[in-house]
C-alpha positions in Angstrom: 114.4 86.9 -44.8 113.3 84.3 -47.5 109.5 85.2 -46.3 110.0 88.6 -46.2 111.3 88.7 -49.8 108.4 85.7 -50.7 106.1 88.1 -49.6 107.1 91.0 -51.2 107.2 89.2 -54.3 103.3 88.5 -53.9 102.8 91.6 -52.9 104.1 93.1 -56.2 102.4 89.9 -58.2 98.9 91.0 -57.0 99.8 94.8 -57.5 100.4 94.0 -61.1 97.4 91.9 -61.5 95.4 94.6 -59.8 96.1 97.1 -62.1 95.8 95.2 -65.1 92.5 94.0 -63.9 90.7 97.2 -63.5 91.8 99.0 -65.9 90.7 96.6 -68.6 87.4 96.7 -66.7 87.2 100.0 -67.0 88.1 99.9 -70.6 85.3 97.3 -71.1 82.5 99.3 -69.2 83.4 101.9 -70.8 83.1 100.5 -74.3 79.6 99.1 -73.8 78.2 102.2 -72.3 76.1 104.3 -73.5 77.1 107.5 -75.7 78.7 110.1 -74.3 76.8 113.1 -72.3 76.0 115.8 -74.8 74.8 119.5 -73.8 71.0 118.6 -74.0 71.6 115.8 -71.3 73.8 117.5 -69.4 71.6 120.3 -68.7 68.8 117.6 -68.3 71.3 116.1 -65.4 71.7 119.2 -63.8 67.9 119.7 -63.4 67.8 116.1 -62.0 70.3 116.9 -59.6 68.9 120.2 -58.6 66.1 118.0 -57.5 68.2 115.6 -55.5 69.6 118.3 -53.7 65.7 119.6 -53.0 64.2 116.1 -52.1 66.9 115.8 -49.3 66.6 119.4 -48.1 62.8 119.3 -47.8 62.7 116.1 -46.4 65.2 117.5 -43.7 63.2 120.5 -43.1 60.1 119.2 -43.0 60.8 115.8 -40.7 64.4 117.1 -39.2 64.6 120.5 -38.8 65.9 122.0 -36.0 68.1 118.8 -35.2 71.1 118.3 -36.8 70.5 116.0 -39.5 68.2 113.6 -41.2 67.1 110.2 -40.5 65.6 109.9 -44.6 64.4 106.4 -44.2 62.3 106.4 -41.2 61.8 110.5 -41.6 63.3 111.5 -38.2 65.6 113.6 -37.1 68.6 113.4 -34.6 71.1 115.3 -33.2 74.6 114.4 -34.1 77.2 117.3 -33.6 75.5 119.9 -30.7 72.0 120.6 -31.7 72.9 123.5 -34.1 70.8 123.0 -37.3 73.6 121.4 -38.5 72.1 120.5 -41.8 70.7 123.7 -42.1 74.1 125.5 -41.8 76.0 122.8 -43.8 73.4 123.8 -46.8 73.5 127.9 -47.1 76.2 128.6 -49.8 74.6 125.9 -51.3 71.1 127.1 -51.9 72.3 130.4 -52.6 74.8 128.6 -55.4 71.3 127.3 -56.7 69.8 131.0 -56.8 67.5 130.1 -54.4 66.9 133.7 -52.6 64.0 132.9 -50.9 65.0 130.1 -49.2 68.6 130.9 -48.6 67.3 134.6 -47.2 64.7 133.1 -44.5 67.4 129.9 -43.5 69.9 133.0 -42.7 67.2 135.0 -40.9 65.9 132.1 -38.8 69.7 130.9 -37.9 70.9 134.7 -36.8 67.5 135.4 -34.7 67.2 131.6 -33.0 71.3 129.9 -33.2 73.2 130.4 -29.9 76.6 128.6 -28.6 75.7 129.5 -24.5 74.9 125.7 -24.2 76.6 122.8 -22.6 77.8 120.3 -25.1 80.8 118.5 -25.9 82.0 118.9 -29.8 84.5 118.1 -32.1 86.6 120.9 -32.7 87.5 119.5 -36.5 84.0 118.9 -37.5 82.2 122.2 -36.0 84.8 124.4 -37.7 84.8 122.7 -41.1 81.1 122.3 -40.9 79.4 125.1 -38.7 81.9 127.7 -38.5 82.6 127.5 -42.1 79.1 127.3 -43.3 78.2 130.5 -41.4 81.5 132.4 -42.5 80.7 131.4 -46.0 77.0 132.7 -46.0 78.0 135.6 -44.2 79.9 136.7 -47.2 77.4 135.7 -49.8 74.4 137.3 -47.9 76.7 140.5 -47.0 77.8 141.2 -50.5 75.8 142.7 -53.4 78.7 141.7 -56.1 77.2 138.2 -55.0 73.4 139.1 -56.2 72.4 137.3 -53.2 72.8 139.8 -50.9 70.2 140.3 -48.2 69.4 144.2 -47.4 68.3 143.4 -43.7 71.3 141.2 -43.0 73.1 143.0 -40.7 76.4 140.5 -39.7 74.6 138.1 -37.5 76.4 135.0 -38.6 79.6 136.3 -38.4 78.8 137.4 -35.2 77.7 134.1 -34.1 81.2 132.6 -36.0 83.0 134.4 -34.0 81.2 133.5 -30.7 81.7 129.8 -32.0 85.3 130.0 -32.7 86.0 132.0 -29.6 84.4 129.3 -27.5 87.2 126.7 -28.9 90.3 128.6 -28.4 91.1 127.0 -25.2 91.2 123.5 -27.3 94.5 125.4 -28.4 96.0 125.4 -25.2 98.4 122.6 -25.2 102.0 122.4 -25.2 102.2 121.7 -29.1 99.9 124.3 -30.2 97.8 121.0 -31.4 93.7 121.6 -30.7 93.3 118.4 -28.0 90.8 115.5 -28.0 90.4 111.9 -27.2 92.6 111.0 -30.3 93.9 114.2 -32.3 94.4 112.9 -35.8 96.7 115.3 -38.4 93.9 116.3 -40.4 92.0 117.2 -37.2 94.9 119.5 -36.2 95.9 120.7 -39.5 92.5 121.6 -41.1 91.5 124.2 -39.4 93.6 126.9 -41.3 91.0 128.5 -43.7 88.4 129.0 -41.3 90.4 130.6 -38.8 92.1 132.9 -41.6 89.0 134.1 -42.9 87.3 135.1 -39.2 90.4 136.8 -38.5 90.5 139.1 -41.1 86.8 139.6 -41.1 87.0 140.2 -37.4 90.6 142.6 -37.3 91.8 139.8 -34.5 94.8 137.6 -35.8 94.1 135.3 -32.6 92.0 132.8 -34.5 94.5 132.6 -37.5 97.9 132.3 -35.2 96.3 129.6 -33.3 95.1 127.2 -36.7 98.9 128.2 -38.3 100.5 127.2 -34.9 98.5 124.1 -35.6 100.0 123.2 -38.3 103.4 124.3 -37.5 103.4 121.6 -34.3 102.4 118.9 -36.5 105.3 119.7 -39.2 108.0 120.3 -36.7 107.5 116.6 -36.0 107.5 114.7 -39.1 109.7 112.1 -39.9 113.0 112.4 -41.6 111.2 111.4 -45.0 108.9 114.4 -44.6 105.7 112.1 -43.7 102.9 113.2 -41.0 101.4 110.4 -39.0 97.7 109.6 -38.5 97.3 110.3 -34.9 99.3 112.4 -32.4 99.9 113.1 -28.6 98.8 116.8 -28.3 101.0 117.1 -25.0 103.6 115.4 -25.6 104.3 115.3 -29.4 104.4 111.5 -29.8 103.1 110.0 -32.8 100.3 107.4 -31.9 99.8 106.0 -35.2 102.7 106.1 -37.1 100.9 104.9 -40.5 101.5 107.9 -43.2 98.6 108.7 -46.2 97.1 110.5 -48.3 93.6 109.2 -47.2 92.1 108.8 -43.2 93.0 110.8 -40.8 95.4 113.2 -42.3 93.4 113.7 -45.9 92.9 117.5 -45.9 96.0 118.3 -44.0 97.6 117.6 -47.3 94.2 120.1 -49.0 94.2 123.0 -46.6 98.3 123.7 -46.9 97.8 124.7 -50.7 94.3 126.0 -50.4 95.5 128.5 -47.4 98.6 129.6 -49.7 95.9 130.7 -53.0 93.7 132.2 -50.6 95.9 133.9 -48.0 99.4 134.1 -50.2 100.8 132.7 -47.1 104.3 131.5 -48.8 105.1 129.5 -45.7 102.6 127.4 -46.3 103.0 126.7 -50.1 106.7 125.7 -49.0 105.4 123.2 -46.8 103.0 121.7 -49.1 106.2 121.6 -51.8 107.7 119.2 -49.2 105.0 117.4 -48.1 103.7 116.7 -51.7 107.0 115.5 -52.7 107.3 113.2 -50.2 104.0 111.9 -50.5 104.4 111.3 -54.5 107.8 109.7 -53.9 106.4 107.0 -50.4 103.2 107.0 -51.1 102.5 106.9 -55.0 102.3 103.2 -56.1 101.1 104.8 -59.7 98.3 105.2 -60.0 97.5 104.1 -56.3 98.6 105.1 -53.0 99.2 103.2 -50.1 100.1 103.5 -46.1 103.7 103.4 -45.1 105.2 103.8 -42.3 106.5 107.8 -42.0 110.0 106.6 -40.7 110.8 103.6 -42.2 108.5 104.2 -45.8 107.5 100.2 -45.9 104.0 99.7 -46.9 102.3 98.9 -44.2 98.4 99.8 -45.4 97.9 98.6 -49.4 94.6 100.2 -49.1 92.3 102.6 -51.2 90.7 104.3 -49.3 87.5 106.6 -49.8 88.6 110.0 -48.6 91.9 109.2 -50.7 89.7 110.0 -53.7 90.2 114.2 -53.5 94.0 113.8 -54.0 93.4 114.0 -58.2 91.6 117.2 -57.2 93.8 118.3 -55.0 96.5 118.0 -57.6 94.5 119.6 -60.3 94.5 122.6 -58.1 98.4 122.1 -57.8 98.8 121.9 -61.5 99.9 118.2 -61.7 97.6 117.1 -64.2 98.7 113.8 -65.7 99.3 111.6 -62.6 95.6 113.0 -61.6 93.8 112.0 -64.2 95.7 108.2 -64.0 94.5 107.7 -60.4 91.0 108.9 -60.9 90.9 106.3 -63.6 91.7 103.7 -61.0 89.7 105.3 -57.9 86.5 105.2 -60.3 87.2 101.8 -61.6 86.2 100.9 -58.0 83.2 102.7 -58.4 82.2 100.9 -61.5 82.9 97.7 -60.2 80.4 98.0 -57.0 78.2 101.1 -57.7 79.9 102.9 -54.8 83.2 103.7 -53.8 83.2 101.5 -50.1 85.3 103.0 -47.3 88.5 100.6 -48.0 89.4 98.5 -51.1 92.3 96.0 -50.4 94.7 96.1 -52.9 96.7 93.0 -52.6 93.3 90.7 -52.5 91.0 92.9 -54.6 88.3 93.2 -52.2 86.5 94.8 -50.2 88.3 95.7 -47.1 86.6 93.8 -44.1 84.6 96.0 -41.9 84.4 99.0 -44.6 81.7 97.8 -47.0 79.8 101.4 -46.0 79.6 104.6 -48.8 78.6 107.2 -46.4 77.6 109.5 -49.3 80.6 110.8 -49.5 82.0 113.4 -51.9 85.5 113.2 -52.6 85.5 111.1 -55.8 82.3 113.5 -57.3 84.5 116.5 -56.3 87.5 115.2 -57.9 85.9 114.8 -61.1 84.4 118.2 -61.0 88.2 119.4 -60.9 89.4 117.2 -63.6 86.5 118.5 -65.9 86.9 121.8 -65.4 90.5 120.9 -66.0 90.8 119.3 -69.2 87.2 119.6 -70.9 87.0 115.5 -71.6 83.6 114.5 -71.9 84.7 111.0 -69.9 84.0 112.8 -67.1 80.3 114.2 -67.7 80.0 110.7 -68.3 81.0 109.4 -64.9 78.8 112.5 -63.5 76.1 110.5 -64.9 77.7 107.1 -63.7 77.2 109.0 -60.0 73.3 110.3 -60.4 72.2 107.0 -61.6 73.9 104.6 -58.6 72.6 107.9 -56.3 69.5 107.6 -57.1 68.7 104.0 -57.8 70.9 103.0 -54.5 70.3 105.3 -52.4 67.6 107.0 -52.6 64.8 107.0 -49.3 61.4 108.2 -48.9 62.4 111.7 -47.4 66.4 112.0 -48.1 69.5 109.5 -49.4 70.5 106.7 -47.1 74.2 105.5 -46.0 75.0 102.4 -48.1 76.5 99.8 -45.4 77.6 97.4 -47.6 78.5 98.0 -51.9 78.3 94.7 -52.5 74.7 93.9 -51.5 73.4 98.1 -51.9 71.7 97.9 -48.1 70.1 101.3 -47.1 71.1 102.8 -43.6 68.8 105.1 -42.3 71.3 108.3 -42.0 72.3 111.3 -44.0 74.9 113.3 -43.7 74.9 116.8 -43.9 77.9 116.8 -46.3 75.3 115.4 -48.7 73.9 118.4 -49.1 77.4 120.7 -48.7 79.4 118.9 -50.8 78.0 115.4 -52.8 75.4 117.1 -55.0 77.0 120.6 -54.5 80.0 119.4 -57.0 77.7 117.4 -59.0 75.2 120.2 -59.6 78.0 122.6 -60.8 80.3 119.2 -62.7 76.8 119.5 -64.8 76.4 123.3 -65.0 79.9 123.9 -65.9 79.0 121.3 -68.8 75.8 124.1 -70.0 76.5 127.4 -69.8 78.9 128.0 -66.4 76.8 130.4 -65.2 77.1 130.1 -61.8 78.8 132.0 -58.5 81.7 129.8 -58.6 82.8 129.8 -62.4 81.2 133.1 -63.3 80.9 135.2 -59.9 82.6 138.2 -59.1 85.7 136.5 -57.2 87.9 132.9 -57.4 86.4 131.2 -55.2 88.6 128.1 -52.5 86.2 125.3 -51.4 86.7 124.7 -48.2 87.1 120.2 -47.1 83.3 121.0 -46.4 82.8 122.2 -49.7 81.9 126.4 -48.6 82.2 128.6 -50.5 85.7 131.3 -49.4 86.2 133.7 -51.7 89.4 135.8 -53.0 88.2 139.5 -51.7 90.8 141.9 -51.1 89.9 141.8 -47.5 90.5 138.4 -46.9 93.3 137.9 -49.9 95.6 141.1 -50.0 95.6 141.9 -46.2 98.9 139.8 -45.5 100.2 141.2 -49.8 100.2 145.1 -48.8 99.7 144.9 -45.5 96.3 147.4 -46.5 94.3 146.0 -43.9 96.3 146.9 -40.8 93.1 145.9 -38.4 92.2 143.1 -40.4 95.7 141.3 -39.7 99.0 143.5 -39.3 98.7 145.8 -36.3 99.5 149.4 -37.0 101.8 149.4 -34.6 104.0 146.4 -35.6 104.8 147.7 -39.1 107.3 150.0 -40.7 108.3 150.1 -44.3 111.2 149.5 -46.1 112.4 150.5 -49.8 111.9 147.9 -52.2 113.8 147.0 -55.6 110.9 149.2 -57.1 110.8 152.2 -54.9 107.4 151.3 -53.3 106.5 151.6 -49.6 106.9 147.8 -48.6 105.5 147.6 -44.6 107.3 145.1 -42.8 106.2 143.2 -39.6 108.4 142.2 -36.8 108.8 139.2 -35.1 109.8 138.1 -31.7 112.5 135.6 -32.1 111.6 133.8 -29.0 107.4 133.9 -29.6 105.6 130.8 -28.6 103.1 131.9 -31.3 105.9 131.4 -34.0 108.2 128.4 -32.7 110.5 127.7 -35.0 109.9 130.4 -37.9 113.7 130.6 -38.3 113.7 126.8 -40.0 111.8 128.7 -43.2 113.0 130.3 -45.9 112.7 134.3 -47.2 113.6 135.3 -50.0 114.2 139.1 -51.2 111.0 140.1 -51.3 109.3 137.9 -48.2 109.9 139.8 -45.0 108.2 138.8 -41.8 104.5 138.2 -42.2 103.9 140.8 -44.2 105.5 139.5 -47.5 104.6 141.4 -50.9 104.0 138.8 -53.2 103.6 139.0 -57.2 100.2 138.2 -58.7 102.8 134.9 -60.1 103.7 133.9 -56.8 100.5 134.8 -55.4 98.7 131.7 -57.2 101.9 129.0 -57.5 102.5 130.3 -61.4 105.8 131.0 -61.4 107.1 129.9 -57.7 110.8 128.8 -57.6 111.9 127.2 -53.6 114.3 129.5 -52.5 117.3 128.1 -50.9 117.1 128.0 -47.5 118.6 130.7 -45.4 118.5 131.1 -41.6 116.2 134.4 -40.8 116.9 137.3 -38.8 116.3 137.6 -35.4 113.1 140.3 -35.6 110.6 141.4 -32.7 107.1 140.9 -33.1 104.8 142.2 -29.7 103.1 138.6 -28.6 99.4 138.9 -29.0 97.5 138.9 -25.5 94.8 135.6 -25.4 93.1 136.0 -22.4 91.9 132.3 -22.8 93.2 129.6 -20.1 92.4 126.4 -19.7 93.3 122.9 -17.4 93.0 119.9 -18.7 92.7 116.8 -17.6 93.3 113.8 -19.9 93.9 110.0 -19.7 95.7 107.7 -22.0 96.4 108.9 -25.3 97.6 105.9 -26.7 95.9 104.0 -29.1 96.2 101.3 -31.9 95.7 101.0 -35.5 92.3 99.3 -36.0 90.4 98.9 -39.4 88.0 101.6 -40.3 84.5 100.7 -38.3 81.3 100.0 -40.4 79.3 103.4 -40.3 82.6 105.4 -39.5 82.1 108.6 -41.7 84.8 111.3 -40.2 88.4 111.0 -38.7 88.8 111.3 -35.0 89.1 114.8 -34.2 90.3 117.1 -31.2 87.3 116.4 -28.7 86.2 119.3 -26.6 83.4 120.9 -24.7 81.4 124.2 -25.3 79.6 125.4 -22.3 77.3 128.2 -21.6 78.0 128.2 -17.5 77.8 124.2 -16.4 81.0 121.7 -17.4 80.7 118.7 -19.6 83.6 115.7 -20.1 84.1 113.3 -22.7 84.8 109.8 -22.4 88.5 110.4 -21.9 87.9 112.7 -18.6 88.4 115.7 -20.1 86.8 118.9 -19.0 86.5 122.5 -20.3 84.4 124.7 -18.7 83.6 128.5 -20.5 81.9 131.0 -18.6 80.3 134.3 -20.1 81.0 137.2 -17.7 78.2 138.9 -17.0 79.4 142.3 -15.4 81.7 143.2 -18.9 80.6 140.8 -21.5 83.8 139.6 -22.1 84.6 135.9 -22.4 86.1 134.3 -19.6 87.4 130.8 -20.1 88.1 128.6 -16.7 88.3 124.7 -15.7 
């Protein structure tokens, strides 16, 4: 007991030292740097990082292209998701956000006449959706749309045709007792960040299938949290065990935490915002060590992690977006103190020893901390920002920099090149910094100056706020889009409008546990008509909680079925692994007639039909 207290003591010791540290390094960098970034050099910046963005795309095309990504220092390519242009894809919205017609109109054209999913290769689920499924959806829109000005007039829906093909051929992942997509090791933000995606193809494709499955998702993994309201890291998909019982902000459950706000703002999906309330709360309350966060455990709440790690760095955006401004812009000031200190933000900082955490020395090129900024600029105005903007082109480009790309950085301390490059570079790193500069000049842009609001999805696309994909849940316009003509009726409202109301089957598998949320006057079923206030989190006051009325709702028919086989499940916490750049998703195979199996014995087989060209999915 004397020990445990000892150490708690030190623990606390080297906390306060660790902040006080820092932050007067920060203050003292900042103080001898030089002056602030003023519009002349900002739109000088922007130009600079416009050509970032084309030295890496070029080099890809010209030494990659058609495999997935970029090898920049050796000029290769390689194939690292399933041999589907990944980089390619992963870069659309953002060469169309650079007004790039010409190149963004024959990438879309080559990608609808030569992409196709009737191969055999084993995926992850997480990654393909945030990356290829969301890059096509996102392109579709942009290239489909003339509000955009980058519509093309012989585009005729080929991407969202092959989205839909895509997300079709992962369904069966969904088959599990939880609802949870299943892989090797299913980690919360694997399971949970699939929400957006989904949402959008089903209202562009009138089938709610794709939508009910990412919401049941989500809906398995909050049905088990602990009594704090904490998510694990990694769970059981069958049997609804927790395997890694460490609770964050950061690895493995990062965008969990992103895509339960973001799916509210885009969808108005109240369920969803009233999660997030919860899970926010707890978070700031076990998690928040101001202005760091650390692991706990998600039953106990003792700090089990005192960590900072990378991907914890969106969590000042995400709160930006949320409207909790202050406690954002503290821990930015801390996250980018790390940055100042090595160049690069490595994949784990300890804490308690102020070090680099063994075995993550790597920056991966990662976005988060660029994208948070971006937020907190756009936020507040405060030139300290523009400045760290600047702080990120000049370690970019004198770190990492390669022959035909930007390399991996294995190790901050000693700036060593890896010869890799993630597509995300292109999606998302110089993506935020391009428009962090531009928002800086003149905002003239598709984001802050387009036609719609626009949601960034974890991969950084581009989802915008249309009344198709926004207001097809509000009115319940858009009966094929979501709400089935035949599932509605309306009801009088407090102001004498035509209200249609869904109804749900009590005893759905599709909706679990709906019963544990809360309505209020105005939310009925699925179909709830929200206030432009409650729409975007303006005025949004929790409602007590009230148990709902038993309501029928016909079950949707998925013709999808699937066996599974899969071994042990179980695994243990280990440090983050040197040149580990994603969490572990849901593991699966897509198959154009064969079977493939991953390491754990799992198979998936899905077969086209040939006599009625409808999918067929078998094991």
């Amino acid at each position: 007991m004397i020990l445990m207290e000892s150490n708690k003591l030190r623990w606390g010791l080297c906390y306060a030292i660790f902040i006080s540290l820092t932050l007067s390094s920060l203050v003292r960098d900042l103080g001898v740097s030089a002056e602030g970034v003023n519009p002349h050099e900002a739109k000088q910046l922007r130009d600079e990082v416009r050509e970032m963005f084309y030295h890496a795309f070029d080099g890809y095309m010209n030494n990659a292209f058609p495999l997935d990504e970029l090898k920049p220092l050796s000029c290769q390519g390689e194939d690292t998701l399933g041999g589907y242009a990944l980089t390619l894809i992963d870069s659309l919205d953002t060469l169309a956000l650079l007004g790039d017609r010409e190149s963004f109109t024959s990438s879309v054209q080559w990608i609808g006449k030569n992409l196709q999913f009737n191969i055999n290769k084993t995926v992850s689920v997480f990654e393909t959706t945030i990356r290829v499924l969301g890059g096509l959806l996102s392109a579709h829109l942009i290239a489909s749309d003339c509000a955009t000005g980058m519509r093309i007039p012989s585009y005729d829906n080929e991407l969202l045709v092959l989205a839909e093909d895509l997300a079709r051929r992962m369904l069966p992942a969904f088959d599990t007792p939880t609802g949870i997509p299943y892989g090797s090791i299913t980690s919360t933000a694997g399971g949970g960040t699939l929400t957006l995606e989904f949402g959008v193809l089903s209202r562009l494709t009138n089938d709610p299938v794709f939508e009910q499955v990412a919401k049941n998702a989500v809906r398995g993994l909050w049905a088990r949290r602990s009594t704090l309201d904490l998510v694990g890291a990694h769970i059981n998909v069958f049997t609804g065990e927790w395997t890694q019982k460490d609770a964050g902000i950061g690895t493995s459950i990062d965008s969990f935490y992103e895509y339960l706000l973001k799916a509210y703002i885009l969808f108005g999906d109240e369920e969803y915002l009233y999660i997030f309330q919860e899970a926010y709360g707890s978070a700031m309350h076990h998690l928040h060590k101001d202005p760091w966060y650390v692991e706990v455990n998600m039953d106990s709440g003792a700090i089990v992690w005192p960590v900072f790690n990378s991907l914890q760095a969106f969590w000042p955006g995400l709160q930006v977006l949320a409207g909790d401004v202050d406690p954002a812009i503290r821990t930015h000031t801390a996250f980018f103190s790390v940055w100042k200190r090595y160049g690069f933000t490595p994949e784990g900082f300890n804490l308690a020893t102020l070090s680099v955490q063994y075995g993550q020395k790597s920056y991966p090129l990662r976005p988060e901390l660029i994208e948070s900024t971006y937020w907190l600029y756009k936020a507040t105005r405060d030139p300290r920002y523009l400045d760290a903007g600047r702080d990120f082109v000049a370690s970019l480009q004198y770190g990492a920099k390669c022959p035909c790309g930007y390399c991996h950085i294995t190790d901050v301390e000693l700036h060593k090149q890896e010869d890799h490059m993630e597509s995300f570079f292109l999606a998302e790193t110089v993506k935020y910094l391009w428009l962090l500069f531009d928002l800086a000049v003149d905002s003239d842009n598709l984001v802050d100056n387009g036609p719609y609001k626009y949601i960034f999805s974890t991969e950084g696309h581009l989802l915008p706020l249309t009344p198709q994909i926004s207001l097809a849940r509000e009115h319940c316009s858009y009966f094929g889009g979501y709400c089935p003509r035949n599932a509605t009726k309306f009801e009088q409202s407090n102001d004498d409008h035509q209200v249609p109301e869904i109804e749900l089957d009590h005893h759905s598998n599709i909706y679990p546990y709906h019963e544990s949320f809360p309505v209020t006057g105005l939310i009925k079923g699925l179909c709830p008509r929200l206030s432009h206030a409650q729409k975007y989190g303006l005025s949004y006051v929790l409602p007590e909680k009230t148990e709902r009325e038993d309501v029928k709702r016909p079950k949707p028919v998925i013709t999808s079925r699937s066996i599974v086989l899969v071994s042990d499940q179980t695994v243990e916490k280990r440090p983050q692994e040197e040149g580990f750049t994603s969490e572990s998703e849901p593991i699966m195979s897509i198959s154009g007639g064969g079977s493939s199996s991953d390491q754990t014995g799992q198979e998936l087989t899905l077969l086209e039909s040939e006599t009625d060209d409808k999918r067929v999915y078998s094991s």
